[in-house]
Jmol script that loads the backbone (N, CA, C; Angstrom):
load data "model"
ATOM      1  N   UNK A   1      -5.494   5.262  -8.030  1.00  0.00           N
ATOM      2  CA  UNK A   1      -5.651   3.877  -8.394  1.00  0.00           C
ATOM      3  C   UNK A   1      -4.260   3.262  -8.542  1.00  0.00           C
ATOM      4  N   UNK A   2      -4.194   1.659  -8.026  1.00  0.00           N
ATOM      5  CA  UNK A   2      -2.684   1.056  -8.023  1.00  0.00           C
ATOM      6  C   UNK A   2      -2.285   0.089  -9.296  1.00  0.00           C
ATOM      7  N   UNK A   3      -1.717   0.396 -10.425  1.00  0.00           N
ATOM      8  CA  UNK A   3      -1.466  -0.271 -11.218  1.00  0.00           C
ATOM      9  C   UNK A   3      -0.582  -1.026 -11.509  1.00  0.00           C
ATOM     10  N   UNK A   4      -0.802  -2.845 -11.713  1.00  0.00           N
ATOM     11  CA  UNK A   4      -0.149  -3.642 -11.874  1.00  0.00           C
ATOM     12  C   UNK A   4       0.442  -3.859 -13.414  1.00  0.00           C
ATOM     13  N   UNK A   5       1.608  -3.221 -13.633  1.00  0.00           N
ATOM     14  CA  UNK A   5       2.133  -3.424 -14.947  1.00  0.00           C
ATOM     15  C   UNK A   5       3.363  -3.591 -14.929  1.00  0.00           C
ATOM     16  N   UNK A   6       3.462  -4.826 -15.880  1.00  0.00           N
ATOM     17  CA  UNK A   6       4.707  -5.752 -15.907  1.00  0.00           C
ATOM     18  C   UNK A   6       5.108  -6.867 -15.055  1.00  0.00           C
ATOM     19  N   UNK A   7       4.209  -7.129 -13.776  1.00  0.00           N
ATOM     20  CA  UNK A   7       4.476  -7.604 -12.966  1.00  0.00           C
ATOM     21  C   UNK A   7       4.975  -6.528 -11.717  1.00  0.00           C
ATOM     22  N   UNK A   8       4.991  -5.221 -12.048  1.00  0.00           N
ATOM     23  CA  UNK A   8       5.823  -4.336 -10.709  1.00  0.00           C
ATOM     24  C   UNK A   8       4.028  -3.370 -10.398  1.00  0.00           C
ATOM     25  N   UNK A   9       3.582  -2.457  -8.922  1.00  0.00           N
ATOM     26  CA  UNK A   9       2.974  -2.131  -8.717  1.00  0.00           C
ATOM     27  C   UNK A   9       3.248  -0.686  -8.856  1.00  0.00           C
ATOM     28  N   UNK A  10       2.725   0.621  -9.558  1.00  0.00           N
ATOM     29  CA  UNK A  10       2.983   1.951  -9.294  1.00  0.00           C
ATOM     30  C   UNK A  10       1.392   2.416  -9.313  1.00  0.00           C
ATOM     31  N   UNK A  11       1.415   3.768  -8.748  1.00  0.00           N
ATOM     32  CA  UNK A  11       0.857   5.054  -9.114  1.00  0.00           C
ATOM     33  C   UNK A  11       0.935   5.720 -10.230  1.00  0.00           C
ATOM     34  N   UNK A  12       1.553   6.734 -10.134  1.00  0.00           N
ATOM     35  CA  UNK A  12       2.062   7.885 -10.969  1.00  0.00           C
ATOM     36  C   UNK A  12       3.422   7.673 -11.448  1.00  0.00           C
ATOM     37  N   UNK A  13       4.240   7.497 -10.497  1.00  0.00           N
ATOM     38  CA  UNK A  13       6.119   7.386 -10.430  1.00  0.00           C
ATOM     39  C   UNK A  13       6.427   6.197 -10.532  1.00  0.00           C
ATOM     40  N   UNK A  14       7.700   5.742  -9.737  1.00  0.00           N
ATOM     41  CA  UNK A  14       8.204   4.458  -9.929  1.00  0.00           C
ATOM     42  C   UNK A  14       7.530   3.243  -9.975  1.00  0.00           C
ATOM     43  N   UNK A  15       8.057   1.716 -10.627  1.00  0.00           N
ATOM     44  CA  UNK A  15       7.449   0.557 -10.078  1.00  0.00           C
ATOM     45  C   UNK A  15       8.078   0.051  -9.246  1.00  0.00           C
ATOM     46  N   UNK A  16       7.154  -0.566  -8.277  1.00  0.00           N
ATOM     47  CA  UNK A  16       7.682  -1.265  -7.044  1.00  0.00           C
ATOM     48  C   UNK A  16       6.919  -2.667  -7.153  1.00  0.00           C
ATOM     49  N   UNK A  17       8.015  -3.850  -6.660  1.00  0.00           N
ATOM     50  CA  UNK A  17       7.641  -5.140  -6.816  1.00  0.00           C
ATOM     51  C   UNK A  17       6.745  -5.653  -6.270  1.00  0.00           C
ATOM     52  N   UNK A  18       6.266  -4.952  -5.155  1.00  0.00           N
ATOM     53  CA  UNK A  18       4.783  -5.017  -4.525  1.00  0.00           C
ATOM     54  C   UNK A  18       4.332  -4.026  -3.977  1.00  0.00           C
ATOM     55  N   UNK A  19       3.121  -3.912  -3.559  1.00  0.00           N
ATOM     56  CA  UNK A  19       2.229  -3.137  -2.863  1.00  0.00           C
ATOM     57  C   UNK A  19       2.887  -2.080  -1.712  1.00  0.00           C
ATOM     58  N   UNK A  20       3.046  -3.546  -0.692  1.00  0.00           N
ATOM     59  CA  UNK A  20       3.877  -3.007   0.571  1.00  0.00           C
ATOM     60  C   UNK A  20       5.363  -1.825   0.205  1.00  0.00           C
ATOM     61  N   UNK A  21       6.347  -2.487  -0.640  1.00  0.00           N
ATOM     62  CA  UNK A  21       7.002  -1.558  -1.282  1.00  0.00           C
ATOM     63  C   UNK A  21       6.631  -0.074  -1.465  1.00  0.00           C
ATOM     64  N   UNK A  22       6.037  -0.371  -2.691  1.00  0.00           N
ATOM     65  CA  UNK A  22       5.003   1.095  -3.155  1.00  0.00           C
ATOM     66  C   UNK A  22       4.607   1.658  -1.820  1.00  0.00           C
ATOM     67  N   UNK A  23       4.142   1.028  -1.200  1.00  0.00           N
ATOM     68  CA  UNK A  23       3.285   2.238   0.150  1.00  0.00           C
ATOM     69  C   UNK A  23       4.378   2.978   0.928  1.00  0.00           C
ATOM     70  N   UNK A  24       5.090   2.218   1.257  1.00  0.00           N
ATOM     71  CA  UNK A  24       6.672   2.273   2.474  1.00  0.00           C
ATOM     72  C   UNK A  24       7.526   3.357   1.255  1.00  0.00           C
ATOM     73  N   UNK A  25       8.070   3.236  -0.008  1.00  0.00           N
ATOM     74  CA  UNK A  25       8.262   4.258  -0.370  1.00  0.00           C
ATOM     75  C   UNK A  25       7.754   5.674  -0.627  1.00  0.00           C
ATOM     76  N   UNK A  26       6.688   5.456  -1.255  1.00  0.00           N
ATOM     77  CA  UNK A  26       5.276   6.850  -1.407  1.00  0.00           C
ATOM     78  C   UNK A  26       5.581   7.287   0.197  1.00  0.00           C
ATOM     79  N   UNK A  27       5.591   6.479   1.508  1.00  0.00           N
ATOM     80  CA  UNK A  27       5.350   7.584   2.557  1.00  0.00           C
ATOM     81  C   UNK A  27       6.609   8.287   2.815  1.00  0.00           C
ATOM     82  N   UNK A  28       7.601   7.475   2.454  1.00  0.00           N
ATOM     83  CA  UNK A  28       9.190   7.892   2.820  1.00  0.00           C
ATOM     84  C   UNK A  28       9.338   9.138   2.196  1.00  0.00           C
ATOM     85  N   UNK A  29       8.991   9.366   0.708  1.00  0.00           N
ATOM     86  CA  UNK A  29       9.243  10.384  -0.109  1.00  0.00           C
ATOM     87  C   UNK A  29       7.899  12.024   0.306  1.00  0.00           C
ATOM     88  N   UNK A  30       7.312  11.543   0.954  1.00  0.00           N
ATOM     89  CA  UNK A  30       6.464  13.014   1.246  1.00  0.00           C
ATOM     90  C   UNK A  30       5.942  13.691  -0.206  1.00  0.00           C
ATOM     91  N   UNK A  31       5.780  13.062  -1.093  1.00  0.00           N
ATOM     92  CA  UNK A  31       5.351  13.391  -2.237  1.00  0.00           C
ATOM     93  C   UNK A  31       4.145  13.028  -2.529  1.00  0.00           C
ATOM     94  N   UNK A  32       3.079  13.668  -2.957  1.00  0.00           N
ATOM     95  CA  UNK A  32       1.569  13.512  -3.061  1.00  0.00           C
ATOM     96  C   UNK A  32       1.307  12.124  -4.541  1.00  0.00           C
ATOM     97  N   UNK A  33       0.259  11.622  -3.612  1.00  0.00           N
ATOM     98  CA  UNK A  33       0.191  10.050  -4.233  1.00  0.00           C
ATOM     99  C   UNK A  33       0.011  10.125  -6.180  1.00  0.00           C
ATOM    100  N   UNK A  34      -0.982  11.259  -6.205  1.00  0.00           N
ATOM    101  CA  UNK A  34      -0.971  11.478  -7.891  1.00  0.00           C
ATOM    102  C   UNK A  34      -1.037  13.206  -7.843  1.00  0.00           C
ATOM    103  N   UNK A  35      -0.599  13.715  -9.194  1.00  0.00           N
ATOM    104  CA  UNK A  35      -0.685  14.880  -9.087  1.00  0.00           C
ATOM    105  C   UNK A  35      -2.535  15.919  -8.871  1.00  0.00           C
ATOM    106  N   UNK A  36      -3.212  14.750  -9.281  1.00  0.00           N
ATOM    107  CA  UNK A  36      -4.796  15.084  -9.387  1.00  0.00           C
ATOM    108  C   UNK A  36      -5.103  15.186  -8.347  1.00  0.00           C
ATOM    109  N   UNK A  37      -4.655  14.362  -7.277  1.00  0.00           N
ATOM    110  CA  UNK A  37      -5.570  14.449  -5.756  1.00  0.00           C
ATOM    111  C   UNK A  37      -4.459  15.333  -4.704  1.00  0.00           C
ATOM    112  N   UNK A  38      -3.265  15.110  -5.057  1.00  0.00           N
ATOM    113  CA  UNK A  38      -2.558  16.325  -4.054  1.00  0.00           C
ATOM    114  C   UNK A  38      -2.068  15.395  -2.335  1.00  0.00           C
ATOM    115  N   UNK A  39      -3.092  14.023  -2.672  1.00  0.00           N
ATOM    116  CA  UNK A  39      -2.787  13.524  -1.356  1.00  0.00           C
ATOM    117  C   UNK A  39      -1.474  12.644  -1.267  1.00  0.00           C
ATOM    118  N   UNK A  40      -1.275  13.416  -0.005  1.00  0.00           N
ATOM    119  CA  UNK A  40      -0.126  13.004   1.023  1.00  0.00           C
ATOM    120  C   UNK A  40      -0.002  12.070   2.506  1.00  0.00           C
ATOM    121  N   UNK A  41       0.790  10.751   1.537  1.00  0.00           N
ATOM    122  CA  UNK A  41       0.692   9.944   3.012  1.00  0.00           C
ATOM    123  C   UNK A  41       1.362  10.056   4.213  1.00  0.00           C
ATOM    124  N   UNK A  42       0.860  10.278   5.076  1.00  0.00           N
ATOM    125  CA  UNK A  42       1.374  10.830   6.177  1.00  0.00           C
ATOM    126  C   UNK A  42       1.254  10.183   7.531  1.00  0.00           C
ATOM    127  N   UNK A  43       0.429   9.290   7.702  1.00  0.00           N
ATOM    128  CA  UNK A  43      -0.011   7.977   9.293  1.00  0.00           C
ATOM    129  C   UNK A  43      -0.894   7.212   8.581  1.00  0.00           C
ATOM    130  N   UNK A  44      -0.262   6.074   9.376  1.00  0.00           N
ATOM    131  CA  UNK A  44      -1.052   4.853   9.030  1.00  0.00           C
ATOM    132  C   UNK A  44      -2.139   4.901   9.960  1.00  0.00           C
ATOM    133  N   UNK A  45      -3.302   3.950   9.345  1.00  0.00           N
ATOM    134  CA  UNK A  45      -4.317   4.225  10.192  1.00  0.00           C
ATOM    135  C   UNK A  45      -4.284   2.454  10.468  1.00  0.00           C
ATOM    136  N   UNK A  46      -4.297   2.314  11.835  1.00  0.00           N
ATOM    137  CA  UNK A  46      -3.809   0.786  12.200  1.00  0.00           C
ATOM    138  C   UNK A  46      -5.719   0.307  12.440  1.00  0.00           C
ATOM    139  N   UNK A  47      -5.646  -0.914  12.104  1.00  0.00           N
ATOM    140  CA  UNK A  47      -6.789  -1.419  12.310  1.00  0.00           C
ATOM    141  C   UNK A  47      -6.990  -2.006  13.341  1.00  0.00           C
ATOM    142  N   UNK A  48      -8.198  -1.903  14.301  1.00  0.00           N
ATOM    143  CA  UNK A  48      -8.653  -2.182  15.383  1.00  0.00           C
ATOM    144  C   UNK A  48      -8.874  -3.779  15.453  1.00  0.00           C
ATOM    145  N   UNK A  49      -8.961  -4.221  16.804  1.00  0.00           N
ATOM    146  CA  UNK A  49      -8.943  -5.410  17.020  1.00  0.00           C
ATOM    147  C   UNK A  49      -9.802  -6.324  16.690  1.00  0.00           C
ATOM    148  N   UNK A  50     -10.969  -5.861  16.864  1.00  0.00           N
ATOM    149  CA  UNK A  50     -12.395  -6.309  16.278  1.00  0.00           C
ATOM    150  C   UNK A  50     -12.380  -6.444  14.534  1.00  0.00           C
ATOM    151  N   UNK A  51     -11.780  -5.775  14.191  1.00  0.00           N
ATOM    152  CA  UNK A  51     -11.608  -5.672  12.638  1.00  0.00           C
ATOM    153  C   UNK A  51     -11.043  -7.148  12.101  1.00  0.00           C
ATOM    154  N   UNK A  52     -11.450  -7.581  10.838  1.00  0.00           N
ATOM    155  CA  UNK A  52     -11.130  -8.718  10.284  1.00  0.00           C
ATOM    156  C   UNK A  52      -9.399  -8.302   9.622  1.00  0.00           C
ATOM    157  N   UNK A  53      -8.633  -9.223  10.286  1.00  0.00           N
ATOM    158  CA  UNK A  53      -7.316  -9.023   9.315  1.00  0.00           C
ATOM    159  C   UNK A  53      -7.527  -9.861   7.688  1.00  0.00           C
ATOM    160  N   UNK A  54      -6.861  -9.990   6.614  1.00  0.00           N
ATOM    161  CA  UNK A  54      -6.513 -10.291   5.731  1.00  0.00           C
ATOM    162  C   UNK A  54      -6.331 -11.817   5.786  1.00  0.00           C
ATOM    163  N   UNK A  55      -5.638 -12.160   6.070  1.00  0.00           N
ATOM    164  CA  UNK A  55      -5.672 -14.382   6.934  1.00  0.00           C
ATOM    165  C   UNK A  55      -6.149 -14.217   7.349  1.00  0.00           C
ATOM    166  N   UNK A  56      -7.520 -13.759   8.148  1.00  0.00           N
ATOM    167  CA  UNK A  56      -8.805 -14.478   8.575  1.00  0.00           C
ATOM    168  C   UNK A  56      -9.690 -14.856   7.492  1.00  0.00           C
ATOM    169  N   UNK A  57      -9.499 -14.431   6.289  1.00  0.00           N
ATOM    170  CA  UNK A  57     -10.864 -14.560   5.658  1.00  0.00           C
ATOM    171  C   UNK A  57     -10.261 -15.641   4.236  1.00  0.00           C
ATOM    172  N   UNK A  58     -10.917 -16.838   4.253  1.00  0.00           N
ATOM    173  CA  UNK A  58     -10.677 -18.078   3.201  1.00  0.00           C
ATOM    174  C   UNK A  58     -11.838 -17.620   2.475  1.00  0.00           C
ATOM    175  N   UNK A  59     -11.212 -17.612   1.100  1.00  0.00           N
ATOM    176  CA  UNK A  59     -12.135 -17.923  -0.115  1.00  0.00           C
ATOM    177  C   UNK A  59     -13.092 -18.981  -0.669  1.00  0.00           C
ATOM    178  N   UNK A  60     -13.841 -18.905  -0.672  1.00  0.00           N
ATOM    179  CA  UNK A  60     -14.225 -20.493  -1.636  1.00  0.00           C
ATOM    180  C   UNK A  60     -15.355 -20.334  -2.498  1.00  0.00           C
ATOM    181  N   UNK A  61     -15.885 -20.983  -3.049  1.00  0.00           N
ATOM    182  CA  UNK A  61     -16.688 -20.891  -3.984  1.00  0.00           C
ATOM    183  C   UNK A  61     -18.077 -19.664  -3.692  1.00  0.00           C
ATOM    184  N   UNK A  62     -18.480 -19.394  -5.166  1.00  0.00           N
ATOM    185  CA  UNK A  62     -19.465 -18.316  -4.656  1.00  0.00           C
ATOM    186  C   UNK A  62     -21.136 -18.862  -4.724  1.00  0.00           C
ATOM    187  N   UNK A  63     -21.652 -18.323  -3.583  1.00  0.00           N
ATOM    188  CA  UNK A  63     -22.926 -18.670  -3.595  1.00  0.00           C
ATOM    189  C   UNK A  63     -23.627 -19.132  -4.958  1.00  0.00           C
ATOM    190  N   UNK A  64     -24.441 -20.406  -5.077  1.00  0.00           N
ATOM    191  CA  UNK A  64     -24.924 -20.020  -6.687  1.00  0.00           C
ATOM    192  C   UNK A  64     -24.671 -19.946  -7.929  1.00  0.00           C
ATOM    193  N   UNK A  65     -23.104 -20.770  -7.454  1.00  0.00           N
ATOM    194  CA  UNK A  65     -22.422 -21.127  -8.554  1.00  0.00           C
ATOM    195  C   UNK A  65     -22.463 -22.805  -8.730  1.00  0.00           C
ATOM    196  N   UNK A  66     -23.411 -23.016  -8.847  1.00  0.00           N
ATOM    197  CA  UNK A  66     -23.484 -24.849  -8.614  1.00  0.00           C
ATOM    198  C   UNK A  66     -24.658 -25.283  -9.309  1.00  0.00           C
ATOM    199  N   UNK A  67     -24.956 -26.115  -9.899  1.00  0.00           N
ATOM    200  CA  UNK A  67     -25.900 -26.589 -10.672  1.00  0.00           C
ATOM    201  C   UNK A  67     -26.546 -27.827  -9.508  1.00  0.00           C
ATOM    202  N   UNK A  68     -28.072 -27.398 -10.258  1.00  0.00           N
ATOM    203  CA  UNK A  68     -28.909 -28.448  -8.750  1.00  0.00           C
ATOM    204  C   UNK A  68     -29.726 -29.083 -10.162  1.00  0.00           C
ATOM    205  N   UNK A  69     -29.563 -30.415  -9.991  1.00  0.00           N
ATOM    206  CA  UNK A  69     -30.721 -31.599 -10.679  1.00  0.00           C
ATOM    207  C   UNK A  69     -31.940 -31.485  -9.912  1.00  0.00           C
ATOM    208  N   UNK A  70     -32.898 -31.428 -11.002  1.00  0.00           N
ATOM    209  CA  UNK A  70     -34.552 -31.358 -10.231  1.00  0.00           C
ATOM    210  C   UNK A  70     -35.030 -32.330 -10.928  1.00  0.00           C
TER     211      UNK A  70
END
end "model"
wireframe off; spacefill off
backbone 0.3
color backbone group
């Protein structure tokens, strides 16, 4: 699990000022993500074309959150 404290992002070890950080270091260092799971990042798994990127998808209000006069 990735925890946001202080404003910096860690695991187990250091904080890093974001996410991307944290990931790009954790793989640089070959060191397993927490000591409980043992896992080691090792390839990215790139997402396919068909797949929704991150800016494709706008937020907006949630279904059913709106009051209806009857």
């Amino acid at each position: 699990m990735t925890y946001l404290l202080q404003g910096n992002w860690r695991l187990e070890g250091e904080n890093y000022a974001t996410i991307q950080e944290l990931i790009i270091n954790q793989h640089r260092s070959g060191q397993p993500v927490t000591n409980k799971s043992q896992a080691i990042l090792r390839n990215a798994i790139v997402k396919e074309n068909w797949e929704l990127k991150n800016d494709d998808i706008l937020l907006g209000d949630k279904i059913g959150n709106v009051s209806f006069d009857i």
